[in-house]
C-alpha positions, 0 to 999 in steps of 0.5 A: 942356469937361474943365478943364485943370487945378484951381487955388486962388488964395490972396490977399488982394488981391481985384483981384489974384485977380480978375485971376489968376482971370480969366487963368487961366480964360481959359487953359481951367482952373478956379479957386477964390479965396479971400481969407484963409489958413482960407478958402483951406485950406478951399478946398485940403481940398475941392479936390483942386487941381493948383495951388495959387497962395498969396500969402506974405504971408497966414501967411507960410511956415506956409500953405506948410506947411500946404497941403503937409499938406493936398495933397503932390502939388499944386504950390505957386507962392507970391507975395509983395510983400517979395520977398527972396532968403532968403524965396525960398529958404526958400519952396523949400526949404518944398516950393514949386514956384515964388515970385514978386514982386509986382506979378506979370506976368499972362504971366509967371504963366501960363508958370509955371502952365503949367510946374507943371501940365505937372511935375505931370502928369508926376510923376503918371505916373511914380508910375502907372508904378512903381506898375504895375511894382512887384512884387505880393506874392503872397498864399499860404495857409499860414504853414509851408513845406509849407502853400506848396508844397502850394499851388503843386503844386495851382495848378500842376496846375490851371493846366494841366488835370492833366498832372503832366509839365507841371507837374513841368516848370514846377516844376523837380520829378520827375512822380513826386514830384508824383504822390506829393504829390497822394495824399498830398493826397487822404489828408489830405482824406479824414481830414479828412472 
């Protein structure tokens, strides 16, 4: 079975990772602990987590900004024992996705872990979606004016098998001007010969 979501715990508190591990294992997902913030960071480098749950009081808000280098698109759910009201908002406003008190509700936990995979599956989607409908860049050879248009009358011509009246029509030009330009063509092809 696929895991439903890759998550880091981060806490130094062995028997409160051991029982987020657990529960979150038991929710379909698969998880990695670790016990100290370089381990932890280790794990965040190698694992391209979706969450990453990191106790706060392991480096404080500098562990925050460093999985933030390390994974921008995972979401980041900080826990702490010292639970303040300034603390909270500076975790926030750092890039986490949530923060919560110790001693944690294991549900709780789950329903916030829930809501941060479900926010990053759909913020992973709407970037796919405006990757997809951003405008591609056509690549031209030639850097001058002519070099482009000589280019856009061949593919035109060739794209519909060498009818210079539907390319003139496609173009916007006269089938005689394309005429023209096709001789002209074969005359700078011939010299270069």
């Amino acid at each position: 079975m696929t895991p439903r979501a890759h998550i880091v715990v981060i806490d130094d508190d062995v028997k409160a990772a051991a029982a987020v591990e657990t529960l979150l294992r038991e929710r379909g997902h698969e998880v990695a602990s670790a016990h100290d913030a370089a381990e932890g960071l280790g794990l965040v480098g190698r694992i391209d987590a979706d969450v990453v749950l990191a106790d706060l009081g392991i480096d404080g808000l500098e562990l925050l900004n460093q999985i933030r280098k390390a994974r921008p698109r995972a979401m980041v759910i900080l826990t702490t024992a010292s639970a303040t009201v300034k603390r909270a908002v500076r975790a926030l406003k750092g890039g986490a996705e949530d923060y919560l008190a110790k001693p944690l509700d294991l549900e709780e936990l789950g329903g916030v872990v829930e809501r941060a995979i479900e926010r990053r599956r759909l913020l992973e989607e709407a970037r796919t979606a405006r990757e997809a409908a951003a405008p591609r860049r056509v690549e031209v050879p030639g850097s001058s004016l002519a070099a482009i248009e000589r280019e856009a009358i061949l593919r035109t011509v060739e794209s519909v098998s060498g009818s210079t009246s539907r390319a003139a029509k496609i173009l916007g030009i006269s089938p005689r001007k394309i005429q023209y330009k096709l001789k002209e063509y074969r005359a700078e092809a011939g010299k270069s010969s």
